[in-house]
C-alpha positions as CSV (number, residue, x, y, z in Angstrom):
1,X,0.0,0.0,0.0
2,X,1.3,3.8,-0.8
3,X,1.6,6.2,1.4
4,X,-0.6,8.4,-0.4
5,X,-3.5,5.1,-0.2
6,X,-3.0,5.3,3.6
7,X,-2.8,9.0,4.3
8,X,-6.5,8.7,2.3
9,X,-7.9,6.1,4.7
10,X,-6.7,7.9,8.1
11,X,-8.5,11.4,6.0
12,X,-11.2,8.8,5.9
13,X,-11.1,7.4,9.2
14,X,-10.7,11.3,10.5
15,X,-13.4,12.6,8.7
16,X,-16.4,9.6,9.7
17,X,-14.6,10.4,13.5
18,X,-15.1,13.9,12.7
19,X,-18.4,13.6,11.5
20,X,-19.4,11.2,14.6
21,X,-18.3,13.7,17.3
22,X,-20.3,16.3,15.5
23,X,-23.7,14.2,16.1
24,X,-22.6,13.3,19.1
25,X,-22.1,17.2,20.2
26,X,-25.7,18.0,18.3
27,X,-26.9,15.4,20.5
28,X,-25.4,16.4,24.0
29,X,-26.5,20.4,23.0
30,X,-29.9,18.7,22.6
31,X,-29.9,17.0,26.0
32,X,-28.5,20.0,27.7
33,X,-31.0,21.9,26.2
34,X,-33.7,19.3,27.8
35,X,-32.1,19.5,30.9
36,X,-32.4,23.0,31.2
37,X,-35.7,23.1,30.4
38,X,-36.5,20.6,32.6
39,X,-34.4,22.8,35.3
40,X,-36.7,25.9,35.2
41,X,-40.3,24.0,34.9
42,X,-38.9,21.8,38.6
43,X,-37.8,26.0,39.6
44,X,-41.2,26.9,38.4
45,X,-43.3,24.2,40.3
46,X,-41.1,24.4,43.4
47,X,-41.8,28.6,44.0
48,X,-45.6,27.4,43.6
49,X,-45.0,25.0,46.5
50,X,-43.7,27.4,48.2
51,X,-46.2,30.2,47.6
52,X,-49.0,27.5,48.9
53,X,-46.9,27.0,51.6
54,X,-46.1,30.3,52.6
55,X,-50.4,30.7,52.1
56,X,-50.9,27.8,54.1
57,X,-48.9,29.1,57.2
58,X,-50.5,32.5,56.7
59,X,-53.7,31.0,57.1
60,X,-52.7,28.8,59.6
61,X,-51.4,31.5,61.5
62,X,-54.8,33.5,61.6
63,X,-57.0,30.4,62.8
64,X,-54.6,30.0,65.6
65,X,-55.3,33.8,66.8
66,X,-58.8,33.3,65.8
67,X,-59.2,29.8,68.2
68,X,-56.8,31.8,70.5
69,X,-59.5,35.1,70.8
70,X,-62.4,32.3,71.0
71,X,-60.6,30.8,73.9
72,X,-60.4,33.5,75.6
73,X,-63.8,34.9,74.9
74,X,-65.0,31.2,76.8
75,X,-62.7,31.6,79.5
76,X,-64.6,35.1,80.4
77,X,-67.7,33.2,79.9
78,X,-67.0,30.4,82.3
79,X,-65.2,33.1,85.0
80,X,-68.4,35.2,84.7
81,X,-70.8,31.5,85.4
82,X,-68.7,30.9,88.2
83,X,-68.9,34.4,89.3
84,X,-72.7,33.7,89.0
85,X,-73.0,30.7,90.7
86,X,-71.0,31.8,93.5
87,X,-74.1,34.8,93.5
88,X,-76.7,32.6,93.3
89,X,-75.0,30.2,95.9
90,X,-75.1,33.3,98.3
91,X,-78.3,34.3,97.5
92,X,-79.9,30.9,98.1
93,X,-77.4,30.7,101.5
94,X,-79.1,34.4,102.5
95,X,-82.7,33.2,101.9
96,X,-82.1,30.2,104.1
97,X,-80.7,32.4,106.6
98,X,-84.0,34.5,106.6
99,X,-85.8,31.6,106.2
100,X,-84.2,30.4,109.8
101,X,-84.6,33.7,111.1
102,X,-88.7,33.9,110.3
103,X,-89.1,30.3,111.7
104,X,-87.4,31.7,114.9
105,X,-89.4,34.7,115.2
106,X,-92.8,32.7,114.5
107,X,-91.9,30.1,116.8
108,X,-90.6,27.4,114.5
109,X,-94.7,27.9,112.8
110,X,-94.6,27.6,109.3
111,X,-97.7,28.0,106.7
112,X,-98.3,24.5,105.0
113,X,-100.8,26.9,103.1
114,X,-104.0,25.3,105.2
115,X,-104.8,28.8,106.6
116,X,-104.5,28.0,110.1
């Protein structure tokens, strides 16, 4: 073989290598270019999470001082029953003491509603 036949076939071999990498480079700027794309629509989708999020906690936040004002609202209602049932338990303890105090000054008489 001639030097000039093999100088062709390594031009020849070169050039299909050449033309190889070439596709091969079109290819990897093709999946880069997926890549990214695929890059910003996860970004994308990830600030919506955390907008919900961020919503979620907001709302969150407001039940908590809404259950937190309702709490306290029943906590005033149940000081102001006890409040009241300590009144009514010393109004009823008052009428029994008058009622003790009539029965003493009648002579432990009481009306049974027969009229004598």
């Amino acid at each position: 073989m001639s030097d000039l036949d093999e100088l062709k076939q390594r031009v020849d071999a070169l050039e299909g290598e050449v033309e190889r990498l070439r596709e091969e480079s079109a290819a990897t700027r093709t999946l880069a270019s997926m890549a990214d794309r695929d890059v910003a629509e996860m970004r994308t989708s990830l600030r919506a999470h955390t907008q919900t999020l961020n919503a979620l906690r907001e709302t969150q936040l407001e039940q908590g001082r809404a259950v937190q004002g309702i709490a306290e609202a029943v906590g005033g209602l149940i000081t102001g029953q006890v409040a009241l049932a300590d009144a009514v338990a010393g109004l009823t303890a008052g009428q029994a003491e008058m009622l003790e105090q009539l029965r003493r000054l009648t002579g432990d008489r009481h009306d049974d509603g027969g009229g004598k």
